[in-house]
C-alpha positions as CSV (number, residue, x, y, z in Angstrom):
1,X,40.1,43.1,22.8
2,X,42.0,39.9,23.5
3,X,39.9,36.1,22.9
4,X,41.4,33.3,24.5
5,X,42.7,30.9,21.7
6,X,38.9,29.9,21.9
7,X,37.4,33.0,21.0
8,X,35.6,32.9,24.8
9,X,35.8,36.1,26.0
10,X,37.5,36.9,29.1
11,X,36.5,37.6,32.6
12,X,38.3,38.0,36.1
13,X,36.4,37.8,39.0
14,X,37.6,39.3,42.0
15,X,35.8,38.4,45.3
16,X,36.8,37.9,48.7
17,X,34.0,36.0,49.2
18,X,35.0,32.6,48.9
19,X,31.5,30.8,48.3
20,X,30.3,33.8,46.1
21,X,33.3,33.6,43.7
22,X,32.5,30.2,43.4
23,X,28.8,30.1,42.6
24,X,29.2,33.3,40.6
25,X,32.4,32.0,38.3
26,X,30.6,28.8,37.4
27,X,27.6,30.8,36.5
28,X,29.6,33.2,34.8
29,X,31.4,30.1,32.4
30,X,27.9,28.6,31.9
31,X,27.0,32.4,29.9
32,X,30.0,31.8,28.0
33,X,33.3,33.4,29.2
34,X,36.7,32.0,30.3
35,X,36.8,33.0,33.9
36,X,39.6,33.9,36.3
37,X,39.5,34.0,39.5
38,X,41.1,35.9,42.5
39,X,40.4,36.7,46.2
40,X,42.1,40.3,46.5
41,X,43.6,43.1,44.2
42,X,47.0,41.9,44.9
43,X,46.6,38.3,43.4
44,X,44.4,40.0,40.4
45,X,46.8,42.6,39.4
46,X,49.6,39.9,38.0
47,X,47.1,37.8,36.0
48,X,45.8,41.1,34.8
49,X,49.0,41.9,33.8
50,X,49.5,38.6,32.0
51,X,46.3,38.6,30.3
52,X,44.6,41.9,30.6
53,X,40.5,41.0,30.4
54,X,38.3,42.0,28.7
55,X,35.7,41.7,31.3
56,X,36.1,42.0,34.8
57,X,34.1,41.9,38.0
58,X,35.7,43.5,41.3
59,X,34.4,43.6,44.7
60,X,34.8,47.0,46.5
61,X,35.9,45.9,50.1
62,X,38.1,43.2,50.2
63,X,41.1,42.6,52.5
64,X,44.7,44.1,51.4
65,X,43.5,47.3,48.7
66,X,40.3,48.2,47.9
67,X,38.7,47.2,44.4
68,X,38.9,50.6,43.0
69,X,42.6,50.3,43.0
70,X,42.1,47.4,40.7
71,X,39.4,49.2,38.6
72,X,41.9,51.8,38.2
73,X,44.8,49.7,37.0
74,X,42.4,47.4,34.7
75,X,41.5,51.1,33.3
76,X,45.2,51.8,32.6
77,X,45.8,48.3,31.0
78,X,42.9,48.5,28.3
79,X,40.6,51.3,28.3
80,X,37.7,49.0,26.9
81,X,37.7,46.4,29.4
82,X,34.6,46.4,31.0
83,X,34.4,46.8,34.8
84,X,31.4,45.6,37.0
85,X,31.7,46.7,40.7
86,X,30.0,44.7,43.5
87,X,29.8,45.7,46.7
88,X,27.5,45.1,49.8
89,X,27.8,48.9,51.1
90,X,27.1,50.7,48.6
91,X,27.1,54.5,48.8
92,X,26.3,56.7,45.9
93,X,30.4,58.3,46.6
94,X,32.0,55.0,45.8
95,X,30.0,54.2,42.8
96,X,30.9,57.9,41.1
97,X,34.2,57.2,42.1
98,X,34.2,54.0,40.6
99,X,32.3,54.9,37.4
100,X,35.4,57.7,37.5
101,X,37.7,55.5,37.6
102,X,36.6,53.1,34.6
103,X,33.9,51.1,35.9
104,X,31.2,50.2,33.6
105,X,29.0,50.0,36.3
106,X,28.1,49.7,39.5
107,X,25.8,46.9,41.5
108,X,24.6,46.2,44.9
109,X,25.3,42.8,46.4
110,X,24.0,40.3,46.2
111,X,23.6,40.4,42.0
112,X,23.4,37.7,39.8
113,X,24.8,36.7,36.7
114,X,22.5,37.7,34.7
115,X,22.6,41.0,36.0
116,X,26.1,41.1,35.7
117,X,26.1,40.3,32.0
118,X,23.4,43.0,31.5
119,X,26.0,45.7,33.4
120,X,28.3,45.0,31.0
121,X,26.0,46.1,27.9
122,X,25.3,49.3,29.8
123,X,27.3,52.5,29.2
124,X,28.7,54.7,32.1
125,X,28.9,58.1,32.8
126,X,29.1,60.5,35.6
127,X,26.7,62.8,34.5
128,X,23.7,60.1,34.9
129,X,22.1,59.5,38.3
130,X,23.5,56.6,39.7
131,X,20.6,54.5,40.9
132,X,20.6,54.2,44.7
133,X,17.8,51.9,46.5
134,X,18.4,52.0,50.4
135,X,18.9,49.2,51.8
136,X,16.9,47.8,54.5
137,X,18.1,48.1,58.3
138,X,16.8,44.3,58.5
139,X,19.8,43.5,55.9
140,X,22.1,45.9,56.8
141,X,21.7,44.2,60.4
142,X,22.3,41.1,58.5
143,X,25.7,41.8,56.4
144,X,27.2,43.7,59.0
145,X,26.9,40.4,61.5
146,X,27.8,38.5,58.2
147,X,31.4,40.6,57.3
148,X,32.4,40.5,61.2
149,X,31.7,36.7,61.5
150,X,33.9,36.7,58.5
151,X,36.2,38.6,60.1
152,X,36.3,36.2,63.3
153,X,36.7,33.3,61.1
154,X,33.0,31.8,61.5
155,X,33.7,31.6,65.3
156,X,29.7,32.9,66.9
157,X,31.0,33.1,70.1
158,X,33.9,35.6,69.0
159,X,31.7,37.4,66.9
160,X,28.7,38.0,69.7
161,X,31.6,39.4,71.9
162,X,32.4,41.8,69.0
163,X,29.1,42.6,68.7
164,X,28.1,42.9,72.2
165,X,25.3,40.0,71.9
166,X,24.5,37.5,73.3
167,X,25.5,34.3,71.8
168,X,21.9,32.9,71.2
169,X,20.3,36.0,69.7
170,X,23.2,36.7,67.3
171,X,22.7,32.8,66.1
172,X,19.1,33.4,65.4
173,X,19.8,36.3,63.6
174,X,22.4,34.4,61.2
175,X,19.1,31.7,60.7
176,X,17.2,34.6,59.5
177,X,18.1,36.6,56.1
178,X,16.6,39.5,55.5
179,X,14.4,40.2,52.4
C-alpha cells in the first residue's frame, strides 16, 4: 500500500454529485485520509494511474462510464485497494457484479462517512447475501425527480415537462424528502 509522504492514507472519491463529493471528501479528511477527488471515471482513471489508492469510493451511475469500469481498473492497479460503491439504484445484480469486480463493498445512497469507513473494514465475497432493503416508492419518487432535474440542469419548468407534471406539484415534491 502506498502512504502519502505523510503516512495519511489515500482515498479517491468519485461522485458526480457535485455537493455530495464535497460534504463527503471533507468528512472523509476530517477521519483521517488524503482525499482525491473526481466527478467521472474518465478524470479518476489518470490520477489513479498516478497514484494508485489505497482506498477508493466510486459512484455507480455517473455520466461518461459507469463506476464499475473504474472498480475494475482500480482492481487491476492494486488488488488490495479497497473499493466502496455508492449508488442510489441499487439492485442486488450490480452489487454482485461489483463485489465481482473488486469492490469491497457495496452501499445505498445516501451513506455517510462513517459508514463508509466501516465498509472498508468489511470483507467481500460473492458467496454472502448481499443485503438488500427496498427502498421506499416515496424516495424512489424522490431521486428519480432529483437525477432528471440534474439532468435538466436545475431548470423545474424543463424537468415537469420531462416528467409530465405540472410545474407546481413537481416543486412541492422537490420541498418534500422522503424518509
Amino acid at each position: 500500500m502506498t502512504h502519502t509522504h505523510n503516512d495519511t492514507p489515500t482515498l479517491l472519491l468519485v461522485d458526480d454529485d457535485a455537493t455530495f463529493r464535497s460534504v463527503l471528501s471533507r468528512a472523509l479528511a476530517k477521519r483521517g485520509f488524503s482525499v482525491t477527488t473526481a466527478d467521472s471515471v474518465e478524470a479518476a482513471l489518470p490520477l489513479a494511474l498516478v497514484n494508485p489508492p489505497e482506498f477508493a469510493v466510486i459512484d455507480l451511475k455517473m455520466h461518461g462510464a459507469s463506476g464499475l469500469v473504474l472498480v475494475q481498473k482500480l482492481h487491476e492497479l492494486d488488488a488490495a485497494t479497497r473499493i466502496v460503491m455508492l449508488t442510489g439504484y441499487a439492485n442486488i445484480a450490480t452489487a454482485v457484479e461489483a463485489i465481482k469486480l473488486g469492490a469491497t463493498q457495496y452501499l445505498s445512497k445516501p451513506a455517510n462517512a462513517d459508514e463508509i469507513v466501516a465498509a472498508f473494514g468489511h470483507s467481500a465475497s460473492t458467496d454472502l447475501p448481499v443485503e438488500f432493503s427496498p427502498v421506499s416508492i416515496d424516495k424512489l419518487e424522490w431521486e428519480h425527480i432529483n437525477r432528471v432535474l440534474h439532468e435538466q440542469n436545475g431548470n423545474i419548468s424543463n424537468t415537469a415537462r420531462a416528467l409530465n407534471m405540472h410545474r407546481r406539484t413537481l416543486q412541492r415534491k422537490l420541498a418534500k424528502r422522503p424518509v
